[in-house]
PDB file of N, CA, C, O and CB in Angstrom:
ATOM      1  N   UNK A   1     -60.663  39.954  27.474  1.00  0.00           N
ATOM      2  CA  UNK A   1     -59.399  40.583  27.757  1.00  0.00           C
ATOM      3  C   UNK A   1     -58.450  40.328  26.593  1.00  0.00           C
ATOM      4  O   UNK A   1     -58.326  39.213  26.088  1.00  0.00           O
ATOM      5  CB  UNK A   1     -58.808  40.065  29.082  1.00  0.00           C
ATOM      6  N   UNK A   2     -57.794  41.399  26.192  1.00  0.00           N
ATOM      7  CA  UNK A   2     -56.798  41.738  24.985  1.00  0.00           C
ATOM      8  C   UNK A   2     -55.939  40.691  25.291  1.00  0.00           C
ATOM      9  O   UNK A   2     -55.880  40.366  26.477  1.00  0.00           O
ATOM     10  CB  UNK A   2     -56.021  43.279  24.910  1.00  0.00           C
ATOM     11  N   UNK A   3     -55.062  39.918  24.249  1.00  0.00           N
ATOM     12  CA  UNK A   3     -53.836  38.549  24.561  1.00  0.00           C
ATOM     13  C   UNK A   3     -52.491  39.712  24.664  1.00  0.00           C
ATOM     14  O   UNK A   3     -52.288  40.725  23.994  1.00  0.00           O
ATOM     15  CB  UNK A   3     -53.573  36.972  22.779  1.00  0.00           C
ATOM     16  N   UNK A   4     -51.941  39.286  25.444  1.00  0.00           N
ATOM     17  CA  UNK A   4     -50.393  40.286  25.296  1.00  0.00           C
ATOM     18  C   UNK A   4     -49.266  39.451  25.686  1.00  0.00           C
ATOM     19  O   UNK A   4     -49.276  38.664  26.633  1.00  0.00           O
ATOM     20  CB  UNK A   4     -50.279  41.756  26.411  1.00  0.00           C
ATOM     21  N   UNK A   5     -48.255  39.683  24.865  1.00  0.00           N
ATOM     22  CA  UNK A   5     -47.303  38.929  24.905  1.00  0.00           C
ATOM     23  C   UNK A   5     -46.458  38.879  23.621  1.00  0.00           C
ATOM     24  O   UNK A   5     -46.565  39.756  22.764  1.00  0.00           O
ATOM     25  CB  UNK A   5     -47.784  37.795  25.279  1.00  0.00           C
ATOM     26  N   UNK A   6     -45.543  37.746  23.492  1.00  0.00           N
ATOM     27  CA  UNK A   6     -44.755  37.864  22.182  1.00  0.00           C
ATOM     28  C   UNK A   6     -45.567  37.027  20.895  1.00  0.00           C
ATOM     29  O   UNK A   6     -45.303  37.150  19.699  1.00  0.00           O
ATOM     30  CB  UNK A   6     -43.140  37.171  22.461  1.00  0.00           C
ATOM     31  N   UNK A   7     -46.526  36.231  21.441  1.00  0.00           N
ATOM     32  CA  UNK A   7     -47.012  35.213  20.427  1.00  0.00           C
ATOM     33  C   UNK A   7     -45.998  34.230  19.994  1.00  0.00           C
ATOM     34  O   UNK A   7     -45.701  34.124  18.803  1.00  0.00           O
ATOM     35  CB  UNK A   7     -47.513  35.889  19.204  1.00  0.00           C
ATOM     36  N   UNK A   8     -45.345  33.360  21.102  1.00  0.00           N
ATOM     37  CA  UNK A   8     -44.420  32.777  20.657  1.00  0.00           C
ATOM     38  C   UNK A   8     -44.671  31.264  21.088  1.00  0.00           C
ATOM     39  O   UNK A   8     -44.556  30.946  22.272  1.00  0.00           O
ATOM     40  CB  UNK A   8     -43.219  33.432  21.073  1.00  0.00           C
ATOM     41  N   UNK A   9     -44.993  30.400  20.175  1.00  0.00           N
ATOM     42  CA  UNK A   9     -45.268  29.156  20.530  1.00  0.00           C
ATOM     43  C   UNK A   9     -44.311  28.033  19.850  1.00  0.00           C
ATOM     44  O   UNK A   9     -43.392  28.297  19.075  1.00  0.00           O
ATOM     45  CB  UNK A   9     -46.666  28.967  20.224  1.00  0.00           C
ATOM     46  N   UNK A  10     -44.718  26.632  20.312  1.00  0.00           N
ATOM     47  CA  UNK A  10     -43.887  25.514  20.368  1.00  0.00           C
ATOM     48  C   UNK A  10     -44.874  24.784  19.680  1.00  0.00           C
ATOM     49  O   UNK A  10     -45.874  24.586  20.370  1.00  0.00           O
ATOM     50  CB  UNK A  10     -43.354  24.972  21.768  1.00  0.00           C
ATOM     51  N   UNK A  11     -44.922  24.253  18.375  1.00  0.00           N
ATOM     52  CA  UNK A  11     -45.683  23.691  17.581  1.00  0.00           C
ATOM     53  C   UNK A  11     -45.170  22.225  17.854  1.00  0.00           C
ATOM     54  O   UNK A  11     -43.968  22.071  18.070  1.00  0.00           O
ATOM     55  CB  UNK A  11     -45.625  24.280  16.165  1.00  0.00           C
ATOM     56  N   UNK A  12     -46.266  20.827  17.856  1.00  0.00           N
ATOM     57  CA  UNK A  12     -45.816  19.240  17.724  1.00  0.00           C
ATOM     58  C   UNK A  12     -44.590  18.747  17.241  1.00  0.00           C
ATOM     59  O   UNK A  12     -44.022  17.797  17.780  1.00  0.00           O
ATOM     60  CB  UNK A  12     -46.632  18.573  16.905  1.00  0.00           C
ATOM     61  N   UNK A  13     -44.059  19.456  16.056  1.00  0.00           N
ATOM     62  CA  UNK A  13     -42.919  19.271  15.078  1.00  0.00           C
ATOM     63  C   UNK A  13     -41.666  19.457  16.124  1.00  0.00           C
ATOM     64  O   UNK A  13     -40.747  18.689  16.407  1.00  0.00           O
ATOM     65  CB  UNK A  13     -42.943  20.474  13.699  1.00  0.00           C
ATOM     66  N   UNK A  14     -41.961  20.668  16.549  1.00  0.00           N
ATOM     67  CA  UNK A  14     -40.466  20.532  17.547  1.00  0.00           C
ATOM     68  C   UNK A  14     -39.970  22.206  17.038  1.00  0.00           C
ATOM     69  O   UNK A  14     -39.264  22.968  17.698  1.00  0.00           O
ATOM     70  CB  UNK A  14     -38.953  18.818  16.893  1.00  0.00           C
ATOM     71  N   UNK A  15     -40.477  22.426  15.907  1.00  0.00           N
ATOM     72  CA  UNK A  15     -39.828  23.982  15.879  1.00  0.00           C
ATOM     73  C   UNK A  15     -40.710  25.149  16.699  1.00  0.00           C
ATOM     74  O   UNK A  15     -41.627  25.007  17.508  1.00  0.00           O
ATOM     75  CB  UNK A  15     -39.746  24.530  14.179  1.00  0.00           C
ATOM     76  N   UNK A  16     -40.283  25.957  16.348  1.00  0.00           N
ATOM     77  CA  UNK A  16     -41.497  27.177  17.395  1.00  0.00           C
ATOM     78  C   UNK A  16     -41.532  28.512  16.250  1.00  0.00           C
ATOM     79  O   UNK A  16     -40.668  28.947  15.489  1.00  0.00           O
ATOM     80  CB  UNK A  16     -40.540  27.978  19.528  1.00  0.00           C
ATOM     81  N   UNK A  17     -42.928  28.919  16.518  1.00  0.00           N
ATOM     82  CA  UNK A  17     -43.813  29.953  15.539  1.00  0.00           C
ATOM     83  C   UNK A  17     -43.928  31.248  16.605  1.00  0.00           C
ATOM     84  O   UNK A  17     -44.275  31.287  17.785  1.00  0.00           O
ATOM     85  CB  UNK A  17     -45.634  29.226  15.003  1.00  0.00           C
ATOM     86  N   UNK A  18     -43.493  32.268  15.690  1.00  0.00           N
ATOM     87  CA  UNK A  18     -43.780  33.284  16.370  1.00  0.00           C
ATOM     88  C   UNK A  18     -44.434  34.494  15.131  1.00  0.00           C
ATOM     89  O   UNK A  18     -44.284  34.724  13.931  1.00  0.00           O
ATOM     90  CB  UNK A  18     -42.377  33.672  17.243  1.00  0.00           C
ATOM     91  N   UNK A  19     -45.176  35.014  16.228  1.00  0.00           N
ATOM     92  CA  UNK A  19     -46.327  36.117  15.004  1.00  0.00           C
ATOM     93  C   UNK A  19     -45.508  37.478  15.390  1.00  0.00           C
ATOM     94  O   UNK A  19     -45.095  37.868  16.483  1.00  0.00           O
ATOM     95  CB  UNK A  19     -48.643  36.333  15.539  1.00  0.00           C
ATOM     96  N   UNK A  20     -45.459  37.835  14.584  1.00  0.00           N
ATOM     97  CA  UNK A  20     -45.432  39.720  14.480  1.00  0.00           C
ATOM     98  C   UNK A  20     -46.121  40.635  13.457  1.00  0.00           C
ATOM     99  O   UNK A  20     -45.953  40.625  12.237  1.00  0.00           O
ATOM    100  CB  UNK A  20     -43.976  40.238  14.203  1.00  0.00           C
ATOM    101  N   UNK A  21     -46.946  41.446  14.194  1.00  0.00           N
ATOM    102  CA  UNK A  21     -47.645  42.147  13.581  1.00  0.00           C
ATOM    103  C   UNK A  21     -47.114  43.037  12.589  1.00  0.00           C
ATOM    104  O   UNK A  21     -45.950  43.434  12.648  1.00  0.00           O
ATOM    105  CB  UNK A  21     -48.240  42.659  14.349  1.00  0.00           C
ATOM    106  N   UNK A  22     -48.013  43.409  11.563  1.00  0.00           N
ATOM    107  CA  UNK A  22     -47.015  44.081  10.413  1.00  0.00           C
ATOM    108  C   UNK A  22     -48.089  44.801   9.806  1.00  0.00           C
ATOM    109  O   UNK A  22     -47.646  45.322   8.783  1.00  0.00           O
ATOM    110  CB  UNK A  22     -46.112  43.000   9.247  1.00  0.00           C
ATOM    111  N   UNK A  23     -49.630  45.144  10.011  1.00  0.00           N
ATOM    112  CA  UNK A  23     -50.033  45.654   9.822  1.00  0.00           C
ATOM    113  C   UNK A  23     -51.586  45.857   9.982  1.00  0.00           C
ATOM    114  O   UNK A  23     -51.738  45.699  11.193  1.00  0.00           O
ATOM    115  CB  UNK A  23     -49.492  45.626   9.214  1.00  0.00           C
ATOM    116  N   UNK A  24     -52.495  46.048   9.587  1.00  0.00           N
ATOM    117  CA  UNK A  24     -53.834  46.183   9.055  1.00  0.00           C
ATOM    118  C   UNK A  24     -54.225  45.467   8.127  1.00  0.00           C
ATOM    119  O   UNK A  24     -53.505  44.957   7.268  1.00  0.00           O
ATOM    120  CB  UNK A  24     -54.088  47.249   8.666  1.00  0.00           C
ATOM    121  N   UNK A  25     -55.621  45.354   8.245  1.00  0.00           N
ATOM    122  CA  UNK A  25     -56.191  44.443   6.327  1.00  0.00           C
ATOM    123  C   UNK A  25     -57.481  45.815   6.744  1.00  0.00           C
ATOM    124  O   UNK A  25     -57.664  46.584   7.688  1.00  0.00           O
ATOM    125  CB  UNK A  25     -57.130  41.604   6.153  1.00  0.00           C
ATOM    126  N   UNK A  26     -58.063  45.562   5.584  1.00  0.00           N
ATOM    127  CA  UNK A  26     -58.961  46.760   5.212  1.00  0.00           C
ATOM    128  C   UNK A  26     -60.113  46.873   6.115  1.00  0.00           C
ATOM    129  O   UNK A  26     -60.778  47.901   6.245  1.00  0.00           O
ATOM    130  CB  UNK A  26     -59.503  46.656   3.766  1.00  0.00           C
ATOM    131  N   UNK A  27     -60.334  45.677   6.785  1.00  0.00           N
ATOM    132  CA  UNK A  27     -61.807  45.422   7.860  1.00  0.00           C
ATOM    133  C   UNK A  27     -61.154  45.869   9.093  1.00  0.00           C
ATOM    134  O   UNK A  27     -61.974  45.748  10.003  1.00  0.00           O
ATOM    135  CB  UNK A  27     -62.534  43.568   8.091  1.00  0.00           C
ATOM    136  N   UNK A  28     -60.194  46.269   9.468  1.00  0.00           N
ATOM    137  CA  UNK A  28     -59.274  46.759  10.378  1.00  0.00           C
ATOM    138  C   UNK A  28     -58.654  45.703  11.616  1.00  0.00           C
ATOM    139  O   UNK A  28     -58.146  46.098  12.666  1.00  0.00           O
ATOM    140  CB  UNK A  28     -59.999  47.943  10.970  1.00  0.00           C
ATOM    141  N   UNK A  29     -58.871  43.979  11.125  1.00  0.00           N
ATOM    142  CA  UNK A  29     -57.751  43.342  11.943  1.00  0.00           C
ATOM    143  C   UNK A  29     -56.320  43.111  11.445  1.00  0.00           C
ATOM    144  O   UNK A  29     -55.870  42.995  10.304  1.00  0.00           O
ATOM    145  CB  UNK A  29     -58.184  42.098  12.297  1.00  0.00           C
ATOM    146  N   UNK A  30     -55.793  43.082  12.553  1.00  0.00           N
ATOM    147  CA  UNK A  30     -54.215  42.900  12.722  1.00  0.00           C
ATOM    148  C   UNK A  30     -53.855  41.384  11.419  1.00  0.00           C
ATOM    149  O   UNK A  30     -53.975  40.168  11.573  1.00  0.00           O
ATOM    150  CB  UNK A  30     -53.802  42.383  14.878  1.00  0.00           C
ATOM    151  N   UNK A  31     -53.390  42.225  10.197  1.00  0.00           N
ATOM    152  CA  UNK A  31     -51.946  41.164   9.720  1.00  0.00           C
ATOM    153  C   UNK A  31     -50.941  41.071  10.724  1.00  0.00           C
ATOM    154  O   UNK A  31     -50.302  41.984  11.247  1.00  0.00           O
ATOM    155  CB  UNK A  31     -51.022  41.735   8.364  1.00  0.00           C
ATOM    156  N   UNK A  32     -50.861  39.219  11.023  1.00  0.00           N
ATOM    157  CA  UNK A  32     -49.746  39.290  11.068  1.00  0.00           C
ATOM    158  C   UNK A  32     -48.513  38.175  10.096  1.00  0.00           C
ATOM    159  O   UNK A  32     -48.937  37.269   9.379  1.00  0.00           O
ATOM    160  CB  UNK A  32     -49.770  39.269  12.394  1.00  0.00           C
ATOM    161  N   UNK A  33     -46.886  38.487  10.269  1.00  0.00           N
ATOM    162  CA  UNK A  33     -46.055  37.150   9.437  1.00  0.00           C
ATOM    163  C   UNK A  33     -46.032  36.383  10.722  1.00  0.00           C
ATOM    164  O   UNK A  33     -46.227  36.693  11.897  1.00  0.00           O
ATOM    165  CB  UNK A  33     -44.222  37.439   8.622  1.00  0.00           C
ATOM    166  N   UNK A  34     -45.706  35.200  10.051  1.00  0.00           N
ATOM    167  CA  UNK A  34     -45.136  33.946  10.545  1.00  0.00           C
ATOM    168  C   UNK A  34     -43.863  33.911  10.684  1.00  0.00           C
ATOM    169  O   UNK A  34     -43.234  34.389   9.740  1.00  0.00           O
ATOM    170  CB  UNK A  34     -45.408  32.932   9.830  1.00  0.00           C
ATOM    171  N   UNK A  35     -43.100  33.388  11.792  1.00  0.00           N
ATOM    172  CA  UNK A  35     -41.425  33.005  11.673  1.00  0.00           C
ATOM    173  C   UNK A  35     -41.465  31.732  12.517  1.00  0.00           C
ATOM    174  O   UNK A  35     -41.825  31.484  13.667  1.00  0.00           O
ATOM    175  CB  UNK A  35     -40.174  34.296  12.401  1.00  0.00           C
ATOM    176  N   UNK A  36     -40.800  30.796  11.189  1.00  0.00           N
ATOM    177  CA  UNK A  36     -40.491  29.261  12.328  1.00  0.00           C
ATOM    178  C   UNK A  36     -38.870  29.072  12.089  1.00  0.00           C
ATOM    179  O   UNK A  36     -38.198  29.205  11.066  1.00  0.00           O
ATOM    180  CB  UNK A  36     -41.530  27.374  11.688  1.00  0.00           C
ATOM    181  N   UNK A  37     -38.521  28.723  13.384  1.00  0.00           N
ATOM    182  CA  UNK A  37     -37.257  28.277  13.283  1.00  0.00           C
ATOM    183  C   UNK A  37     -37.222  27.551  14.440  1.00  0.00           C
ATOM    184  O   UNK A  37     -38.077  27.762  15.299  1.00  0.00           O
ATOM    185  CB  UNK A  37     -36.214  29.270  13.125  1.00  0.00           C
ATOM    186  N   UNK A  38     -36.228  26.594  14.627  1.00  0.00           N
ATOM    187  CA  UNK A  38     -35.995  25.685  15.808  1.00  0.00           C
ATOM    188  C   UNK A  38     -35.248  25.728  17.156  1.00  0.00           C
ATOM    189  O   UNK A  38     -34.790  24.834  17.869  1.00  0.00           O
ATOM    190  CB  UNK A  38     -35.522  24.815  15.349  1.00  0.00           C
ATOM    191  N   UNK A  39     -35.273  26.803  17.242  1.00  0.00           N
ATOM    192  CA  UNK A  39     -35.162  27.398  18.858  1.00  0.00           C
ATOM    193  C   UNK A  39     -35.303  28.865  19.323  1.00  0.00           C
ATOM    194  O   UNK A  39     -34.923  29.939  18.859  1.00  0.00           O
ATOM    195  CB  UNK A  39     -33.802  27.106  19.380  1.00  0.00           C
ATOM    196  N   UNK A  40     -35.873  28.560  20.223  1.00  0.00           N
ATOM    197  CA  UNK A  40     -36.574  30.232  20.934  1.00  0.00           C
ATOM    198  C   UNK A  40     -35.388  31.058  20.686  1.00  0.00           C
ATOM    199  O   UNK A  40     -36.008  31.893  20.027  1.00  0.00           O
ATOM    200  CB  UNK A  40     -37.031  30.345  22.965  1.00  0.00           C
ATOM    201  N   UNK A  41     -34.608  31.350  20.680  1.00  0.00           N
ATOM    202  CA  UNK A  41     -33.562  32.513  20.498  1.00  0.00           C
ATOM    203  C   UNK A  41     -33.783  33.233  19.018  1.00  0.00           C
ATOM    204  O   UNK A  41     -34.061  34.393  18.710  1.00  0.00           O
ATOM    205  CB  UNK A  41     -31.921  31.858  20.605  1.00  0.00           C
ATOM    206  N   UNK A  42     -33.489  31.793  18.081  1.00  0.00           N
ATOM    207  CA  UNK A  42     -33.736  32.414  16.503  1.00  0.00           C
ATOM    208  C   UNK A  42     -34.984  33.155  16.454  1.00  0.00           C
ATOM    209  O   UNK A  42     -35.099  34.282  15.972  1.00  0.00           O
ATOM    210  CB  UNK A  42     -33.866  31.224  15.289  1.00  0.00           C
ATOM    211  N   UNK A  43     -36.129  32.307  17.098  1.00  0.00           N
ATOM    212  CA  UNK A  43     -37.390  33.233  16.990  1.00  0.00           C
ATOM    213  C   UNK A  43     -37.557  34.607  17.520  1.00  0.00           C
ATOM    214  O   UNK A  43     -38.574  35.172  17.117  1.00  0.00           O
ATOM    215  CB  UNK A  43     -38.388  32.615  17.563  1.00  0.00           C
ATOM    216  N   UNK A  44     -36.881  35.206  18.242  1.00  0.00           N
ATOM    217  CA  UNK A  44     -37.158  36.163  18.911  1.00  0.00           C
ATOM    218  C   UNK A  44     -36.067  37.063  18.331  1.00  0.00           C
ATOM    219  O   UNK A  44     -36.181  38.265  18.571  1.00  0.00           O
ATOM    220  CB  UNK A  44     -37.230  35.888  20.358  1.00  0.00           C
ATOM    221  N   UNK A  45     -34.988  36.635  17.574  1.00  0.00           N
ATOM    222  CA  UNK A  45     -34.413  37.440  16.500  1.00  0.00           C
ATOM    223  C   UNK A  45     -34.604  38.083  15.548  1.00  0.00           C
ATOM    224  O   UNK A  45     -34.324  39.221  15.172  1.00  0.00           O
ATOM    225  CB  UNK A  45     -33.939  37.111  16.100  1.00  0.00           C
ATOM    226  N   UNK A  46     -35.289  36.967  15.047  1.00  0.00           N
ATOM    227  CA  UNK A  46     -35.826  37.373  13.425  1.00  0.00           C
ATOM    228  C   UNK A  46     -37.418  38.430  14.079  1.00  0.00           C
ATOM    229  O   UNK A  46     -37.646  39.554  13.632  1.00  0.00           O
ATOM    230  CB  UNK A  46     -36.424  35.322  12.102  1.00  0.00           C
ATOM    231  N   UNK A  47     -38.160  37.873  14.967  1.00  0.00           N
ATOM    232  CA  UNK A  47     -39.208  38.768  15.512  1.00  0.00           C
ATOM    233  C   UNK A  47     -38.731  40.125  14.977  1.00  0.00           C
ATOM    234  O   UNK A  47     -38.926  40.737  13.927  1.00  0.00           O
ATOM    235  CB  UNK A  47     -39.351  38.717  17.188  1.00  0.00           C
ATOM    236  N   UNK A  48     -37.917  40.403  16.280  1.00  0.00           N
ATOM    237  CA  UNK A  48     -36.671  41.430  16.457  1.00  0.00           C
ATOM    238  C   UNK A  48     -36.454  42.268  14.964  1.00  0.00           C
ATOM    239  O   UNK A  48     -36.830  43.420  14.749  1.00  0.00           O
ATOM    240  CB  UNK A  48     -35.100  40.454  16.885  1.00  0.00           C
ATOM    241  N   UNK A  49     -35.857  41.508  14.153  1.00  0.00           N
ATOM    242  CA  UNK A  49     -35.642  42.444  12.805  1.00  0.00           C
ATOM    243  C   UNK A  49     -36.952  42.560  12.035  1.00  0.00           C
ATOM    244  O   UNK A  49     -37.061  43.704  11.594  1.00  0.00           O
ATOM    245  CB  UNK A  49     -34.482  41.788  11.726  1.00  0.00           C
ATOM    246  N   UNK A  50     -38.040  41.739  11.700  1.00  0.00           N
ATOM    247  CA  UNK A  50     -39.361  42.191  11.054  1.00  0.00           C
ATOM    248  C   UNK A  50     -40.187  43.350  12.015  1.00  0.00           C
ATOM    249  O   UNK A  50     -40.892  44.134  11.380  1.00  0.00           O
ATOM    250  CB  UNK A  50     -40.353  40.771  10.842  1.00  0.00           C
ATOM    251  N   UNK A  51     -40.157  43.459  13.070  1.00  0.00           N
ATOM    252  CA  UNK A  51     -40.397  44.458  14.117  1.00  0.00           C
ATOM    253  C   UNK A  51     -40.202  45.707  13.736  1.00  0.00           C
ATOM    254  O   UNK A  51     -41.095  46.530  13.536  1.00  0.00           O
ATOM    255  CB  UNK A  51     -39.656  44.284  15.207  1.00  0.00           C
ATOM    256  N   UNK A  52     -38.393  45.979  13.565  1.00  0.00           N
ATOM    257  CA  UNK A  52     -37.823  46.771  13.280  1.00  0.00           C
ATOM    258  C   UNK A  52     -37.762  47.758  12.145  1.00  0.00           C
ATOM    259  O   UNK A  52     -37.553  48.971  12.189  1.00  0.00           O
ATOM    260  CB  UNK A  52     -37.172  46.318  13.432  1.00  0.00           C
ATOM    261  N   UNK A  53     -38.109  46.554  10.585  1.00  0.00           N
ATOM    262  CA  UNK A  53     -38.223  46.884   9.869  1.00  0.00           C
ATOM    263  C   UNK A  53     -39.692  47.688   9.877  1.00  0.00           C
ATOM    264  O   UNK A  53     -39.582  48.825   9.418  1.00  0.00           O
ATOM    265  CB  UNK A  53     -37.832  46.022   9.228  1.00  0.00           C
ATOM    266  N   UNK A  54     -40.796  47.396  10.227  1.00  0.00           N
ATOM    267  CA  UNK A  54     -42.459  47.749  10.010  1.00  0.00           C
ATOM    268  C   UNK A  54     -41.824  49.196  11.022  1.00  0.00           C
ATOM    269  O   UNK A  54     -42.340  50.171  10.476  1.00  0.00           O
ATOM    270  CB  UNK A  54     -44.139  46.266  10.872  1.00  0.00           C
ATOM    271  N   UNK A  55     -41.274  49.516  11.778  1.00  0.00           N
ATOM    272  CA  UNK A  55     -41.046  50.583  12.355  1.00  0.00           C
ATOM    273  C   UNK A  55     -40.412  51.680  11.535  1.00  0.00           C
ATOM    274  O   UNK A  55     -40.796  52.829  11.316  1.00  0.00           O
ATOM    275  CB  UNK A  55     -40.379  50.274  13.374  1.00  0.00           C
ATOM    276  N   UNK A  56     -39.459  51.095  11.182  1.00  0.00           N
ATOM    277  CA  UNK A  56     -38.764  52.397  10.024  1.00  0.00           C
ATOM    278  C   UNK A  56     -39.856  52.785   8.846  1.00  0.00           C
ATOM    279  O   UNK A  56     -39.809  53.959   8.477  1.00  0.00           O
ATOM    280  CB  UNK A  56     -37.147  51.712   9.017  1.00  0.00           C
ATOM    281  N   UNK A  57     -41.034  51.754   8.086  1.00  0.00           N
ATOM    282  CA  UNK A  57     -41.763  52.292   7.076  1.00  0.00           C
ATOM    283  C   UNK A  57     -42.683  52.963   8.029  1.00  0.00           C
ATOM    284  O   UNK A  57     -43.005  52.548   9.142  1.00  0.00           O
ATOM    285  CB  UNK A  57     -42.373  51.289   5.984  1.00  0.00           C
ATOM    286  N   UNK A  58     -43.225  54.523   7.190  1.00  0.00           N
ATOM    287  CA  UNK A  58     -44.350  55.101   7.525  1.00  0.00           C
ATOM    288  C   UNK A  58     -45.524  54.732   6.704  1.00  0.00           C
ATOM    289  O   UNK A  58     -45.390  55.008   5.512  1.00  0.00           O
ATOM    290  CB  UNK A  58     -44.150  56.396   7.520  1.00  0.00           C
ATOM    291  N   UNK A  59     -46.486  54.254   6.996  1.00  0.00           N
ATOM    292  CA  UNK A  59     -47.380  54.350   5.746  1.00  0.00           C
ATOM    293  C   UNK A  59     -47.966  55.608   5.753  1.00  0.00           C
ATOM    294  O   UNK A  59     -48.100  56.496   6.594  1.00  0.00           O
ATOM    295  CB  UNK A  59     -48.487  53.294   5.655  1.00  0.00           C
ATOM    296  N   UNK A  60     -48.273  55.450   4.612  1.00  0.00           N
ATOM    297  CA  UNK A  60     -49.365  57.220   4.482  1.00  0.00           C
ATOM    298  C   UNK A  60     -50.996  56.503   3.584  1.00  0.00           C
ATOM    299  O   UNK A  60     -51.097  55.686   2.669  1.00  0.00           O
ATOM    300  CB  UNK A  60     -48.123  59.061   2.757  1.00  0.00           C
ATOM    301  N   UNK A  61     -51.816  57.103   4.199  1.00  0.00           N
ATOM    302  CA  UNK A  61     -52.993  56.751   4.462  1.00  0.00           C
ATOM    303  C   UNK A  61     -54.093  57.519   2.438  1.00  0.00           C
ATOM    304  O   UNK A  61     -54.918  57.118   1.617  1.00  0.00           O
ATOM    305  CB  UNK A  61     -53.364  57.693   6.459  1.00  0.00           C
ATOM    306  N   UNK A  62     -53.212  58.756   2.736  1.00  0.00           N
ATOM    307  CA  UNK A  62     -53.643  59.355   1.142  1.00  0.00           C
ATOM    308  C   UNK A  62     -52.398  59.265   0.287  1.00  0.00           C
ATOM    309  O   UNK A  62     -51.262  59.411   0.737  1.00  0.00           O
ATOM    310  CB  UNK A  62     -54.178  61.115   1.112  1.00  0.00           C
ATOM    311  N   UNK A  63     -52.614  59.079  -0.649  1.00  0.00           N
ATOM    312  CA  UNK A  63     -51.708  58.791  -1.788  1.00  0.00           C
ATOM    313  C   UNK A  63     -51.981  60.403  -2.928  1.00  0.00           C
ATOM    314  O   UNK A  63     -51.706  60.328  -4.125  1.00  0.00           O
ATOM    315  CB  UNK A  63     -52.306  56.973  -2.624  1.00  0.00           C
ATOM    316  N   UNK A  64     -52.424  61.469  -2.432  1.00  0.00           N
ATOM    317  CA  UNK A  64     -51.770  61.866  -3.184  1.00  0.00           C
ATOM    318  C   UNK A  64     -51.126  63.477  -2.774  1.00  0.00           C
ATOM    319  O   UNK A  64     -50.763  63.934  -1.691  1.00  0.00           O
ATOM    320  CB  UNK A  64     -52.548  61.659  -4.296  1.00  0.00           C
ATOM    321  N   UNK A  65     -51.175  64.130  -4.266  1.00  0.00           N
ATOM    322  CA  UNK A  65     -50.119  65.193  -3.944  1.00  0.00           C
ATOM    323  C   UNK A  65     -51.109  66.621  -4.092  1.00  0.00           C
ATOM    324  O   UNK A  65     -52.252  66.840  -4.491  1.00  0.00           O
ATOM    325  CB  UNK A  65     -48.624  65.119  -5.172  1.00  0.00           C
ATOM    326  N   UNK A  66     -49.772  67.600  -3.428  1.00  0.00           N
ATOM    327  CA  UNK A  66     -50.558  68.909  -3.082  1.00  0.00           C
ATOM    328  C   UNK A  66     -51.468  69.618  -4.287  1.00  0.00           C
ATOM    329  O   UNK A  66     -52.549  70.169  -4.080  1.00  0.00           O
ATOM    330  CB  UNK A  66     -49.449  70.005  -2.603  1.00  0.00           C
ATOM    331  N   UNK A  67     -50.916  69.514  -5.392  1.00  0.00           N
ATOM    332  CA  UNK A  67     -51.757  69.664  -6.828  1.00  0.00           C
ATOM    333  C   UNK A  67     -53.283  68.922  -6.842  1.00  0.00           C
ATOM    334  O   UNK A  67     -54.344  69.513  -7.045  1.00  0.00           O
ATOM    335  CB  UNK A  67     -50.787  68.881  -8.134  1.00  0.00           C
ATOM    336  N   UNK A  68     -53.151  67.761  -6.628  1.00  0.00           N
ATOM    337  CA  UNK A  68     -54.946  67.213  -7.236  1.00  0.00           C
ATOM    338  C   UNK A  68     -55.695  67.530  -5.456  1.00  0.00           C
ATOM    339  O   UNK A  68     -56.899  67.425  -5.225  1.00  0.00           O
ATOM    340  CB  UNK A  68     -55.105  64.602  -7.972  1.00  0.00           C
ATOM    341  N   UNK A  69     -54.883  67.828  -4.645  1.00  0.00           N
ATOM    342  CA  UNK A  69     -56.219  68.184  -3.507  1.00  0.00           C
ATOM    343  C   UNK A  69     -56.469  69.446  -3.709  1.00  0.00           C
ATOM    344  O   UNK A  69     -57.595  69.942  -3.746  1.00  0.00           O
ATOM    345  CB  UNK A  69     -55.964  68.028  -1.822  1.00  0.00           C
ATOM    346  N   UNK A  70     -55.218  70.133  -3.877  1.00  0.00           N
ATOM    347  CA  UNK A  70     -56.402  71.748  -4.453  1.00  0.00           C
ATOM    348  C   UNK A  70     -57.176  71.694  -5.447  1.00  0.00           C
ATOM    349  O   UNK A  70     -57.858  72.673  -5.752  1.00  0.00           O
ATOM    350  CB  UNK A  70     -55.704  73.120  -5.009  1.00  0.00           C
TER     351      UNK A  70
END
C-alpha cells in the first residue's frame, strides 16, 4: 500500500524533516527536498512554498522547436 501523507517527521535532534516532492529522476522515482526546521509550523510552511513553487514550473518533456521536428 502507497504511504500518504505530508512526510513530516521528528528526528532524535529535536528538529523535524519534512519531504516534498519536486520531481522525477530518469528511472522514474520520486525526487524529493529536504526541509528541517524546529517546529512543525515552520515545516509545513516552507513545505507550503517549495510545493508551490514546483506547481507554477511546467516542465516540457521535448526540448525542441517547430523547425528541427519538421
Amino acid at each position: 500500500m502507497a504511504r500518504r501523507g505530508n512526510n513530516i517527521y521528528k528526528r532524535k535532534d529535536g528538529r523535524y524533516e519534512g519531504r516534498v516532492p519536486v520531481g522525477y529522476h530518469k528511472n522514474g522515482k520520486i525526487r524529493y527536498k529536504s526541509v528541517y526546521t524546529r517546529t512543525l509550523a515552520e515545516v509545513k510552511q516552507k513545505m507550503a512554498e517549495i510545493y508551490s513553487i514546483g506547481q507554477e514550473q511546467h516542465p516540457t518533456a521535448l526540448k525542441l522547436t517547430f523547425g528541427d521536428a519538421a
